[in-house]
C-alpha positions in Angstrom: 26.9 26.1 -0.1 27.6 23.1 -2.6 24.7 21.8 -4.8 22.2 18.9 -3.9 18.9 17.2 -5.9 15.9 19.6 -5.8 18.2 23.0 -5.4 17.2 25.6 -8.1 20.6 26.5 -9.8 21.7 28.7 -13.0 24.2 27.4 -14.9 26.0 28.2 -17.7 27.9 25.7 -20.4 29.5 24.8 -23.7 28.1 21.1 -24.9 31.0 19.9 -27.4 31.1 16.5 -29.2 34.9 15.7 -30.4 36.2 19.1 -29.6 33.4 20.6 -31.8 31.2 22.7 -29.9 27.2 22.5 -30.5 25.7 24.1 -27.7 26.3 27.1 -25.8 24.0 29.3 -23.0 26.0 32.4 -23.8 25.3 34.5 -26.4 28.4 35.7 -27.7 29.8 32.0 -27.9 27.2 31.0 -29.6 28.0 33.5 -32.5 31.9 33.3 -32.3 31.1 29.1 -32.8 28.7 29.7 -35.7 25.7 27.9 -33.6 23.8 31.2 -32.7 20.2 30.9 -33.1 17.6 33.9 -33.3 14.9 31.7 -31.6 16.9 30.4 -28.4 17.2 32.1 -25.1 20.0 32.9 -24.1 21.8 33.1 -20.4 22.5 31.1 -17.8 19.9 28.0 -17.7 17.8 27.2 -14.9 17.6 23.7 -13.2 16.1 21.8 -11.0 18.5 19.3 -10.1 17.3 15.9 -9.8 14.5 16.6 -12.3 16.2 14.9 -15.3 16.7 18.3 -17.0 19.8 17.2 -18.0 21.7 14.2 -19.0 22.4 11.6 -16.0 26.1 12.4 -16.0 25.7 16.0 -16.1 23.6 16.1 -12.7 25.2 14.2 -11.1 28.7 15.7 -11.6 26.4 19.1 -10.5 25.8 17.5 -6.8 28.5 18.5 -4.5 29.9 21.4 -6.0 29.9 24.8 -4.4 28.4 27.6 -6.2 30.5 29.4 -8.2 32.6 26.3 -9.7 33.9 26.3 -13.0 34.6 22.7 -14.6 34.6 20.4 -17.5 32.9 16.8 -17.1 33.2 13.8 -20.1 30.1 12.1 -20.5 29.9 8.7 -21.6 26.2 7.4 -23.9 25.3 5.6 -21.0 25.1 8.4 -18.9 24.3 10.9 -21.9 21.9 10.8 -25.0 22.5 6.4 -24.7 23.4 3.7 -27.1 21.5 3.6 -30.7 19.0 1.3 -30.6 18.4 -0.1 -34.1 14.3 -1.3 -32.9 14.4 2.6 -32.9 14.5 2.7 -36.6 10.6 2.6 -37.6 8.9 2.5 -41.0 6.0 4.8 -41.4 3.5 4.8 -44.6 4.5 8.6 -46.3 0.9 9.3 -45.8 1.6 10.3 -42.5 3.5 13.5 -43.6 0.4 15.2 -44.6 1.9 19.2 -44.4 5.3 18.7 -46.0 6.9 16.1 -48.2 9.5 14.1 -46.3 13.0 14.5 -47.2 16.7 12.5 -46.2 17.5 14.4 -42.9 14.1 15.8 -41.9 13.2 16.2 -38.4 9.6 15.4 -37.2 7.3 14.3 -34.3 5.0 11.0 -34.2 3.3 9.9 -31.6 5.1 12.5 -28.8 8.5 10.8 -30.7 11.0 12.9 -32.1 13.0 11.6 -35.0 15.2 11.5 -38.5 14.0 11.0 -41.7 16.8 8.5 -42.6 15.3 7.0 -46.0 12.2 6.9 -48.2 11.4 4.1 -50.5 8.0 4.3 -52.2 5.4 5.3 -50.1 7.6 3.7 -47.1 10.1 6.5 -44.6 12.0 5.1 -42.8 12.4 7.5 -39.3 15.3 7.3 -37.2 14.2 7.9 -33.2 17.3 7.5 -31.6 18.8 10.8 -30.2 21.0 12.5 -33.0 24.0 12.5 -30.1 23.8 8.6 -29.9 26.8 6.9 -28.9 28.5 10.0 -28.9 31.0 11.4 -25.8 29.9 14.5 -24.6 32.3 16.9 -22.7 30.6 20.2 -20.8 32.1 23.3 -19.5 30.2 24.6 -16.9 29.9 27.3 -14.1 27.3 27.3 -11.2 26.2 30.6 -11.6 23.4 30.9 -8.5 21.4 28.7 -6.3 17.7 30.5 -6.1 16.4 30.1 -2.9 13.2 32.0 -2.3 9.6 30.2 -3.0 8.7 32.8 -4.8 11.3 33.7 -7.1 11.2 30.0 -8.0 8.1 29.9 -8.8 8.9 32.9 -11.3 11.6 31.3 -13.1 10.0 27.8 -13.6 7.1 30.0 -15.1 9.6 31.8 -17.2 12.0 28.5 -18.3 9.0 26.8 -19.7 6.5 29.6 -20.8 9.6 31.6 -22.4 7.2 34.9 -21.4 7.5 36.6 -17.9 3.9 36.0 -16.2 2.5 37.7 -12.7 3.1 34.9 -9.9 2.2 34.3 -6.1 2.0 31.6 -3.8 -0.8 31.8 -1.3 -0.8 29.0 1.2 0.0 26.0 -0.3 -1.3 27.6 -3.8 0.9 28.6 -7.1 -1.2 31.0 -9.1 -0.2 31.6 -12.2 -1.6 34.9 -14.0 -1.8 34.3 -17.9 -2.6 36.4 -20.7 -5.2 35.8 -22.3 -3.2 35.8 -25.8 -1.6 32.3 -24.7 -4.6 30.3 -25.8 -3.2 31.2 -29.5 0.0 29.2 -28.7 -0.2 25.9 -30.3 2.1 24.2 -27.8 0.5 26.0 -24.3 -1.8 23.4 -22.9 1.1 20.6 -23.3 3.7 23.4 -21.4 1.5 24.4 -19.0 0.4 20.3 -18.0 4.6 20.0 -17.3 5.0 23.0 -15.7 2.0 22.4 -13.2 3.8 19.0 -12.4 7.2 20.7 -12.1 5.4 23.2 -9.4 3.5 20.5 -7.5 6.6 18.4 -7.6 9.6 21.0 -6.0 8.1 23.8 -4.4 6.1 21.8 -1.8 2.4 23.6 -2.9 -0.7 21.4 -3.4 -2.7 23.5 -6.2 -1.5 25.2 -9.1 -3.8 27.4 -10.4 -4.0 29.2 -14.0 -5.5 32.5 -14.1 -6.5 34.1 -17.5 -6.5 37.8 -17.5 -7.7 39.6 -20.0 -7.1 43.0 -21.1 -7.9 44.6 -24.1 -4.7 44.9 -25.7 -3.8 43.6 -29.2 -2.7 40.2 -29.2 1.5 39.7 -28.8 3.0 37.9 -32.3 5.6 36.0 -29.5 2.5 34.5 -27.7 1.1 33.0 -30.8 4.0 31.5 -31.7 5.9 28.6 -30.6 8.3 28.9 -28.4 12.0 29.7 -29.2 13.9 26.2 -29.0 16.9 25.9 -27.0 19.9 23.9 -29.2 18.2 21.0 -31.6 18.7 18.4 -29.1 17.8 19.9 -26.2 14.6 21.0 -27.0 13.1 18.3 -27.5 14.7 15.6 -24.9 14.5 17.7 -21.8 11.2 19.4 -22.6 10.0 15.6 -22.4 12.0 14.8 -19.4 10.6 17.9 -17.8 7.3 16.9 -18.5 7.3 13.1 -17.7 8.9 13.8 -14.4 7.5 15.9 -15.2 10.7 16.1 -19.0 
């Protein structure tokens, strides 16, 4: 069976950037690299090919290949993270950093952005929004772990990529319910997730209604649930959560 846009695939990978690895799904490689992170997942990574999970290059070297390949692609920025764009470089009055002071090298959001601090003069930062992997080459080593084929089971793992929390699923008819503890209302981020994820659903598994379910129970309330999500590797995180979401990012 060899891989086309819309399958549900595992994979797993090393992301390296001049022979210096930066990214990894498996655990152990993570550690042995000095990149292991207590708040990522780790294990093969699900994706929905086509969905712009993943750089350009990377899906499309994914398409054709049989399940159970083992490879290395080369990237080049126009099919990676892109060229740096200097209009990307904005200027933001420091008032806008009400919770913490900004510092050289500081990461932070604005306006659904995701950027650098790169300098500060005055009461002027200077925020750098191009991707930190930029003109850079990146090489993966990959292996096509699985191709998920059932409705349901999809459904599950979607649930589970973006909620980071196993949840009760079904799909009735042309309906995706999703059952949610009630605790989830605590997480800061949910109601952005959930928004993606419902598009994701509508999007690839053919259904017409998503529908959220909040259950409660009684129990006390689950620390992971009120916190954000782990993050996947400092990139990532943030540029394919987006893609999922705008595609869905």
């Amino acid at each position: 069976m060899t891989v086309k846009n819309g399958d549900f695939v595992r994979i797993d990978y090393m992301e390296s950037v001049g022979g210096q690895i930066i990214a990894a799904t498996d655990r152990e490689v993570a550690k042995s690299k000095g990149i292991f992170d207590e708040e990522s997942q780790y294990g093969p990574r699900l994706v929905v090919v086509g969905a712009g999970q993943l750089v350009p290059g990377f899906e499309e070297d994914l398409v054709g290949k049989e399940i159970g390949y083992s490879g290395q692609v080369e990237i080049p920025p126009e099919k990676g993270f892109g060229k740096r764009d200097p209009t990307k470089v904005e200027v933001v009055p420091i008032t806008r950093f009400k919770e913490e002071k900004p510092f050289i090298g500081m990461r932070v959001g604005i306006e659904d952005k995701f950027g650098v601090v790169t300098r500060i003069i005055g009461r002027k930062v200077s925020v750098d929004f191009n991707s930190p992997l930029a003109d850079k080459t990146i090489v993966y080593d990959y292996k096509i772990v699985e191709n998920i084929e059932d409705q349901q089971e999809k459904l599950k793992v979607l649930v589970k990529t973006f909620a980071r929390i196993d949840m009760e699923t079904k799909i009735e008819e042309d309906v995706a319910i999703i059952i949610m503890p009630w605790e989830m209302n605590y997480h800061k981020e949910w109601f952005m997730i959930r928004r993606g994820l419902a598009d994701m659903i509508l999007q690839h598994l053919g259904v017409k209604e998503v529908d959220y379910v909040e259950r409660h129970t009684g129990d006390k309330v689950k620390a992971e649930l009120i916190s954000p999500p782990g993050k996947e590797t400092e990139v990532e995180s943030e540029e394919h959560v987006k893609n999922s979401s705008e595609s869905s990012a």
